[in-house]
Every structure is written in structure tokens, then in C-alpha cells.
N, C-alpha and C positions, 0 to 999 in steps of 0.2 A: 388070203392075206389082205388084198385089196377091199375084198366087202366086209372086213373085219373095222379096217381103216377108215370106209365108208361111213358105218355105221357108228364107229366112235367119233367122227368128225362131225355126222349130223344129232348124236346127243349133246355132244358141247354146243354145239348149234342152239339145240332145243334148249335148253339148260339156262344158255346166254339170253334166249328173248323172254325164258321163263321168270329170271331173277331181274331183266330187265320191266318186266309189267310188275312185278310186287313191290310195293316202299311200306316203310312202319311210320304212323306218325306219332312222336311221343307224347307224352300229357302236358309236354311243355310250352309247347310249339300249335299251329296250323298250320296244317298242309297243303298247299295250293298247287292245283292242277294245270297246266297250262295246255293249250291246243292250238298249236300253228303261234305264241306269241300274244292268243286272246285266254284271257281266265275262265277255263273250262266248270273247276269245281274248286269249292274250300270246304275241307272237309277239318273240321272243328274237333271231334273225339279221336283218343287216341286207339291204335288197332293197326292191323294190318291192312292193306288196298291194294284194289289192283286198278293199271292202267294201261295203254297201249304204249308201246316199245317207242323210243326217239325215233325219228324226229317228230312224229305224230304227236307225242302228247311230253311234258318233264314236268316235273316236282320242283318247288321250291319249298322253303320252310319260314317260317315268322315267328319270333320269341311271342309266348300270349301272356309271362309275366310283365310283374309291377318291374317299369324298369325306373333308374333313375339317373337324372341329368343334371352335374354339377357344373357350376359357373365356370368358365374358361380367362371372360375377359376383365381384366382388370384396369379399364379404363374408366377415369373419376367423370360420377355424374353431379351436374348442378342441383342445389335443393332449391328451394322458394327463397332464399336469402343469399345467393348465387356461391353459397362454399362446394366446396371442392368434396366430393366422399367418393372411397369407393366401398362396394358390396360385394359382398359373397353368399349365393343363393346356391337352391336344388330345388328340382321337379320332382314329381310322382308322377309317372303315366306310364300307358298299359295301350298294346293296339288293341284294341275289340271290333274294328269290322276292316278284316285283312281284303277287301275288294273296293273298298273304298282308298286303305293306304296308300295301298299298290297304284291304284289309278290316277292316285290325285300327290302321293308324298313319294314312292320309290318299294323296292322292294326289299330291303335291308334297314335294321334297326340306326343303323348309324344315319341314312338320309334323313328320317324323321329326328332325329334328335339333334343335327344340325340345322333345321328350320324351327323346330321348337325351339332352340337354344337364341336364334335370330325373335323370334316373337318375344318370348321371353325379357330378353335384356331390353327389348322396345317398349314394352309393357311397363317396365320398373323406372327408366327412362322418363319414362311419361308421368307416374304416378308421383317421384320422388320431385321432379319438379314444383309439384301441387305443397310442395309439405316442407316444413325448416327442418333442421336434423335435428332441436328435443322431438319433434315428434316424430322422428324414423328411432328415437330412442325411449319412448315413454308407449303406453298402453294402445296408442294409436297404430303400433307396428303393426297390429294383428290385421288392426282395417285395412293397412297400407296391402301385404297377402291376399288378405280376401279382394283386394279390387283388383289385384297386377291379375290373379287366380282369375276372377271372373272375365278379363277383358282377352286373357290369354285362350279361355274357352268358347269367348264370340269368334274369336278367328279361327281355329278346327274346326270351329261345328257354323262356319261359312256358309257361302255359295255353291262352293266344292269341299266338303265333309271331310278332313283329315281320316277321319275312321277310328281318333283314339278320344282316350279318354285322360283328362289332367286331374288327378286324387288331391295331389296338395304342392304348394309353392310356401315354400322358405325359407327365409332369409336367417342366413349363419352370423354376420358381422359386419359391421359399417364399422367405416374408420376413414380419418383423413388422410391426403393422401400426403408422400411422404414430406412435403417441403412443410406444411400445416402442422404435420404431425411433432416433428422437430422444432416447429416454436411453440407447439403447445406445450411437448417434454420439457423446454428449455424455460420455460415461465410456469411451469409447476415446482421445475430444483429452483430457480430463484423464492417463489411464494414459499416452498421448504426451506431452504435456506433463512428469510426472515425470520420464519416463525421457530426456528432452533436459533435461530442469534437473539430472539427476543425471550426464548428460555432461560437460553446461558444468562443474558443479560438480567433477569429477575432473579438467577437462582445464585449470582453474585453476589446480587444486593441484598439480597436475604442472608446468603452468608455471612457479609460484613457487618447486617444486623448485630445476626447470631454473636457474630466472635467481639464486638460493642458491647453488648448485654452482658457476654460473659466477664469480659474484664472488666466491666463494670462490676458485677458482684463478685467478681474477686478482691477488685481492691475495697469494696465495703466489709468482704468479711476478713482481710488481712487488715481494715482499719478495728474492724471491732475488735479482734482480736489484740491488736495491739496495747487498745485504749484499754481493756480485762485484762489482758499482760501487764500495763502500767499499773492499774489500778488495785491487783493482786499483790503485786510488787513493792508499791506504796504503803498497802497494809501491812506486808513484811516490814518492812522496816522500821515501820512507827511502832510494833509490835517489838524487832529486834529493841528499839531504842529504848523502850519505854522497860524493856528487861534488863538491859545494860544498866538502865539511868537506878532502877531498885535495886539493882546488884550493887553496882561501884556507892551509890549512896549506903550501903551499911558501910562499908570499911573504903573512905577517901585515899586512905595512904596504898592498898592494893589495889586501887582503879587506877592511881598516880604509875605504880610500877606496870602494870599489866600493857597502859598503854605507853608505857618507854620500850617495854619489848618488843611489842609489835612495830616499834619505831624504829630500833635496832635491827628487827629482821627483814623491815622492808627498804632496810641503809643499806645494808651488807647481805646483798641475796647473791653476788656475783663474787667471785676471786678479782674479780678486775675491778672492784667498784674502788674507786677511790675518793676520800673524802678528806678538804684541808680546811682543821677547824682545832683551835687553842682547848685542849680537853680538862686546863684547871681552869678557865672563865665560862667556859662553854654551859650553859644548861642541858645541852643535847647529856653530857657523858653524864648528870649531876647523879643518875642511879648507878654510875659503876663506881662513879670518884666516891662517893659518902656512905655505899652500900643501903640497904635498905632491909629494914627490922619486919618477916612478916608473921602477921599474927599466928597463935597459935592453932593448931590444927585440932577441931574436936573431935574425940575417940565417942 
């Protein structure tokens, strides 16, 4: 039972120093060897390896993608005409010589990207001061990248070689910062404001045009009308009169009567009408008091 025990305790044994020398390095990554603390080997392709057991020799791992580093600080940098802006950027880079990073930047992605991140905003620093903000805002932006880019590259590729490589630097957005930006907002709604009070204001005046002009031909076409009203009206009548005047001229004594009746009926149009007048002197009655003989009628 004992050399059963024996020998199961020295295959876990074997088993543990066995799994302890193999590591996988993915396609992802580089694998670094380490021996005693000094970089034994970087072994670049992915596969299986083998290495001596801790403490002799440990593995570490290095991302070998495009990684990227977006801006953190939002502290406003001065331009060439001393305003206030702040930026928001992002890197492109990628380690490509893991014995170099290690040595010179740290062994973890995040050490190199906290010194990149320092270079970086130093670079932008420096360049934006060179520049007013039309030109961090017009076609010059791209030069403004390619120079923070190029100056960001002298310093990796130094005295002591960071080991990476920087693909591309750019810039997301400038803007002022927030006291700047609030009087900018606030003298954009006033220059808005004017130029809608000086709409309303035109589209008044144009209105009261309008509504002038209208009543103006209105009342020329309620005058024309008028004056064709009168003047149709006038023709009536000189027409009525002129058929009056050849009617009552054949028979004088039925004009005489015709207009005593209309005289009568426009005396006595009311039950209430009252009228005090002597009816044997009076001419008013003189066709009811003497009668009146009218001509004869022809069949």
C-alpha cells in the first residue's frame, strides 16, 4: 500500500514539474523567457514551449496587437493667440521589440501606455502652442498630427529604444473650455436673437405693406364700383323719366291723377298717420272732392 502511495505521489510529482516546463504562446501575444530575473528568450510564434521549472526560468506574456491610447486629461492647452482649448486625442501602437520594452518601458501593457500617454500630451503641448485655433480647426490639423506623430516617434526610438512602434495620432475634438465656451453659446443666442428680431421686424413691415396695398384697392374698387353704381343708376332714371315724361304727356289729366295717388298712398301708409288740413280749400284732396273723369279704355 505504501509503494502504491509512493509511486502515486512521485507521478504527481513528475506530472507537476512536467506541466510546470510547458507554456503555449498564443498568436496574440509574445512570450518572454525569463532566467534568474535576466531575459533568457522572446519567442515571437505561437505553439507550444518548453522551459525549466521556477524558479530557474518564468514566462511572461506581451500583447503583440495594434493597441490604442485614448486621452485621459482634460486640461486646456494655450494656442499661439493665448485661448484657452481643450483636446481629445488617440494613439495607434503596437510593441514590436518586447526586449527592448521590457528593458527600457516595464513589462505590462499599461506601463508603456502611461509614458506614451505623458509623451503624447507633451508633444500636442508643444505643437498647439505654434498654431491659433483656425488652424487646429482648418486643413492645417492634419500637419498639426503628422508633427505631434513625428516628434512622439523621436522620443521611443531615443537613446534607450522604447521597442514600439506609433501607426497613427489623432485628434477627436477641440473645443473651448467651459467658461469660453458659455460666452461663445451666449453671443451666438444674442447674434440669433438679432437676426430673428430683424426678420420679425421686416416681415411686419411687409405685412403692413401688404394690408395698405390691399385696402387701398379696395377702396378703389368699392370707389369704382360706386361711381358704375351711380352712373347706371342715373341712366335709370333719366330713362325712367324720359318714359314717364311720354306717358303722362299723351293724357295730362291721368299724370295729374296717377300722381295724386301716389300722393295719397305715400300720406296714408300708416293707421297712425295723421294729417290736419281744410279738405274743401286744400288741393291736396282736389281729386277726391271734384272726382276725376278717366279716359276711356281701348278694347
Amino acid at each position: 500500500m505504501n509503494r502504491l502511495g509512493f509511486i502515486f505521489s512521485s507521478l504527481l510529482f513528475l506530472f507537476a514539474i512536467a506541466s510546470s516546463m510547458l507554456f503555449v504562446v498564443d498568436q496574440r501575444q509574445f512570450g518572454v523567457v525569463f532566467a534568474l530575473g535576466q531575459i533568457k528568450e522572446v519567442i515571437t510564434e505561437p505553439g507550444l514551449n518548453f522551459k525549466l521549472p521556477p524558479p530557474f526560468q518564468n514566462v511572461s506574456y506581451i500583447d503583440k496587437r495594434l493597441l490604442t491610447l485614448d486621452s485621459t486629461d482634460n486640461e486646456p492647452v494655450l494656442t499661439a493667440e493665448k485661448q484657452r482649448v481643450v483636446i481629445d486625442w488617440y494613439v495607434r501602437w503596437r510593441i514590436s521589440e518586447p526586449t527592448e520594452y521590457i528593458r527600457n518601458v516595464g513589462t505590462t501593457e499599461a506601463a508603456g501606455a502611461s509614458q506614451l500617454n505623458r509623451v503624447v500630451r507633451n508633444a500636442f503641448q508643444e505643437e498647439i502652442n505654434k498654431r491659433t485655433v483656425k488652424e487646429l480647426l482648418s486643413a492645417k490639423r492634419e500637419q498639426l498630427m503628422d508633427d505631434v506623430k513625428g516628434e512622439v516617434l523621436s522620443q521611443v526610438r531615443g537613446i534607450k529604444p522604447w521597442g514600439v512602434d506609433v501607426i497613427d495620432v489623432r485628434i477627436t475634438r477641440v473645443d473651448y473650455v467651459d467658461a469660453i465656451t458659455e460666452s461663445v453659446y451666449r453671443r451666438m443666442e444674442a447674434e440669433r436673437k438679432r437676426v430673428a428680431n430683424e426678420l420679425r421686424s421686416t416681415g411686419a413691415a411687409e405685412g403692413e405693406k401688404i394690408r395698405a396695398d390691399a385696402d387701398r384697392q379696395r377702396e378703389i374698387t368699392v370707389a369704382n364700383a360706386y361711381r358704375d353704381a351711380q352712373k347706371i343708376k342715373g341712366e335709370g332714371d333719366a330713362e325712367a323719366s324720359k318714359l314717364y315724361a311720354e306717358s303722362f304727356g299723351r293724357d295730362p289729366q291721368f299724370a295729374q291723377f296717377y300722381r295724386s295717388l301716389d300722393a295719397y298712398k305715400s300720406s296714408f301708409n300708416k293707421k297712425s298717420d295723421v294729417m290736419v288740413l281744410d279738405p274743401s280749400s286744400s288741393e291736396f284732396f282736389k281729386s277726391m272732392r271734384g272726382g276725376v273723369t278717366l279716359p276711356p279704355v281701348k278694347k
